[in-house]
N, C-alpha and C positions, 0 to 999 in steps of 0.2 A: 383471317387470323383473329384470334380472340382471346380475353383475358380470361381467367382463372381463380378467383378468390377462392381459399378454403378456411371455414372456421368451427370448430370442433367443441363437442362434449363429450361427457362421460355416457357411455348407454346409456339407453330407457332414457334420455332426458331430449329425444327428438320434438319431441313436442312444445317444446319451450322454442326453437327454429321454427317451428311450425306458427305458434299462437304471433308471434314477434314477425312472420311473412302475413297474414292474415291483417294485423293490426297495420301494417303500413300498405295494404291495400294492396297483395303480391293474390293472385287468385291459381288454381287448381286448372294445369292446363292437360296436362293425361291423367288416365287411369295410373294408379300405382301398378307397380311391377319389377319382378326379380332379373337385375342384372349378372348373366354368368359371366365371367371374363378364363380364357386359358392363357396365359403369359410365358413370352417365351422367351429364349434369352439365350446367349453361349454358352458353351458348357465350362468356361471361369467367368460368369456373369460380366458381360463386359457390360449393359446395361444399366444392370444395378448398381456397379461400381461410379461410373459415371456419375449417378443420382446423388451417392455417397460424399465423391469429391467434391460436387459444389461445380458440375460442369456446367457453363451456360446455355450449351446446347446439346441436347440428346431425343433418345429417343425410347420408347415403349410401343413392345409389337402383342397384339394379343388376338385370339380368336371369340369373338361377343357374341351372347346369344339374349336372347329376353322371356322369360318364363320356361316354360318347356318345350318350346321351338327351335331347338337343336340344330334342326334340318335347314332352318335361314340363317344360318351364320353368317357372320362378318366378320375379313381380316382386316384389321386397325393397324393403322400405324400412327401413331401421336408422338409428331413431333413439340419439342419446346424451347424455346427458349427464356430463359427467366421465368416471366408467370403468362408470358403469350404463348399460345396455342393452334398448330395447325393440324388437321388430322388427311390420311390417304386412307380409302375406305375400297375392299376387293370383296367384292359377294362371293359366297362358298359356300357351292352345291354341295349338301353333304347326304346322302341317303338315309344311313344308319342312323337312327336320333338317341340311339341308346349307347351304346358304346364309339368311344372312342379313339380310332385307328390311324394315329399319328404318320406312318411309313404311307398309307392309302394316301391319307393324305396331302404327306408331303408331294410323292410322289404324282399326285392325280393334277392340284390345282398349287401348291404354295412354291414349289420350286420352279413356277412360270413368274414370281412374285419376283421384282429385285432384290429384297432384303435378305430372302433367302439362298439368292445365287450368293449375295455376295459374304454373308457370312451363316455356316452350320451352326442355324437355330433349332433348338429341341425344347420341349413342354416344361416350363420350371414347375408353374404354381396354377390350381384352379382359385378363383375367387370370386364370391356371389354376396348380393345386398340387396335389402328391397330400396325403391328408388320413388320418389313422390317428388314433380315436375310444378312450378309455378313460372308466372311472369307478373310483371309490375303493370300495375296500371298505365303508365307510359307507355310500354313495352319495349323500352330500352336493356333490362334488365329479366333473365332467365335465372332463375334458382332450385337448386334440387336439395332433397335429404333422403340423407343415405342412412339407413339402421340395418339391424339385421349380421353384421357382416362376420361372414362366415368363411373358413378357406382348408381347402387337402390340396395335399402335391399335386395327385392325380383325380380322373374322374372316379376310379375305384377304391378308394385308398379313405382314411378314415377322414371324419370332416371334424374338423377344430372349431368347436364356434365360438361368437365373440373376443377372437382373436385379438382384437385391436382394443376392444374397451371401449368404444368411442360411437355417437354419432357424429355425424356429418355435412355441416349445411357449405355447398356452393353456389357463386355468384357467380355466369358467365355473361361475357358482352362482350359485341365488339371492338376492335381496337379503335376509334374512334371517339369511342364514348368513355374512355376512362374520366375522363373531367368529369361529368354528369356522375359517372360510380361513385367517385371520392368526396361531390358534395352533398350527395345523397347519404355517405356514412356520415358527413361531417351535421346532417339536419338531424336525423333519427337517434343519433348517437348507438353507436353499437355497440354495446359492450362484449361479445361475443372474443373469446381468443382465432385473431387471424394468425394463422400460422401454414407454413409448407409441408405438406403432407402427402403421401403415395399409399396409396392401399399394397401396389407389388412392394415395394420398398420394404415396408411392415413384414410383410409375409413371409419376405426370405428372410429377415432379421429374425424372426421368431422361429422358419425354421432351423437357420444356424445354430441357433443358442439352442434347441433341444436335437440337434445333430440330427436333423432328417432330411438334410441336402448337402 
């Protein structure tokens, strides 16, 4: 299990998260690269609603891929409670890297998944962001920034970009080390707004509001 910090700006200003990991001696642990996510959810969002009410425990199911590698997909399941973090991870064979055939799918590998025996989940949202990976000199401490972020319903369907407005800098670490987290914000001083945030959450808020879900 693991913690979660999020703390956010306005686009184009990733690089200000970037100069402020560098300066506290956080270094460049992969290559950058496009995260896809497909999110899925009931069909009266019982997910999202959750997220909405302020449940302490939930969950988010999504199918991830990393650049244009389609064909190594991953089914996630990220569970949460509060700002801890656990995730179930099912690799999925998927042949086609182009198109997207949710019924094969289901039918091939996700409905051997428990999630989806036990509740009829269907594709809400696609969503992609480019993604740049650090860690702390100690190594207690992973961090990512996320820009780019871009979202359509579907894989065919128009893409919306900068949807959110926002980069995105996170702090992960294990549960163990939250002490060490909080006297590391309390030395650097961060001024950065922490706040709780969802990329899916956004997504279908945005597409409500222009009626495309």
């Amino acid at each position: 299990m693991r913690y979660e910090r999020k703390y956010l700006s306005f686009r184009n200003e990733g690089y200000i998260f970037k100069k402020f990991l560098i300066k506290n001696n956080f270094r460049n642990i992969f290559d950058k690269r496009v995260i896809n996510s497909i999110y899925f959810d009931t069909t009266n969002l019982k997910f999202f609603t959750e997220n909405i009410e302020g449940i302490s425990r939930r969950k988010k199911v999504r199918l991830r891929w990393y650049n244009n590698d389609f064909a190594k997909s991953i089914l996630e399941i990220k569970n949460k409670k509060e700002f801890l973090v656990w995730k179930e991870n099912f690799p999925i064979n998927i042949n086609d890297d182009i198109n997207f055939n949710f019924l094969n799918l289901k039918k091939n590998f996700l409905n051997k998944i428990y999630i989806f025996k036990k509740f009829n989940l269907i594709p809400k949202i696609k969503i992609s962001y480019s993604r740049e990976y650090f860690l702390s000199s100690c190594g207690n401490f992973r961090a990512t920034v996320d820009t780019d972020l871009s979202m359509n319903k579907n894989l065919k369907s128009k893409i919306l970009p900068h949807f959110m407005n926002r980069d995105i800098l996170e702090f992960k670490y294990n549960q163990d080390r939250d002490t060490l987290f909080r006297n590391f914000v309390n030395d650097v001083g961060i001024k950065f707004r922490f706040q709780k945030y969802s990329k899916y959450v956004s997504g279908v808020l945005l597409l409500k509001n222009n009626s495309y879900i």
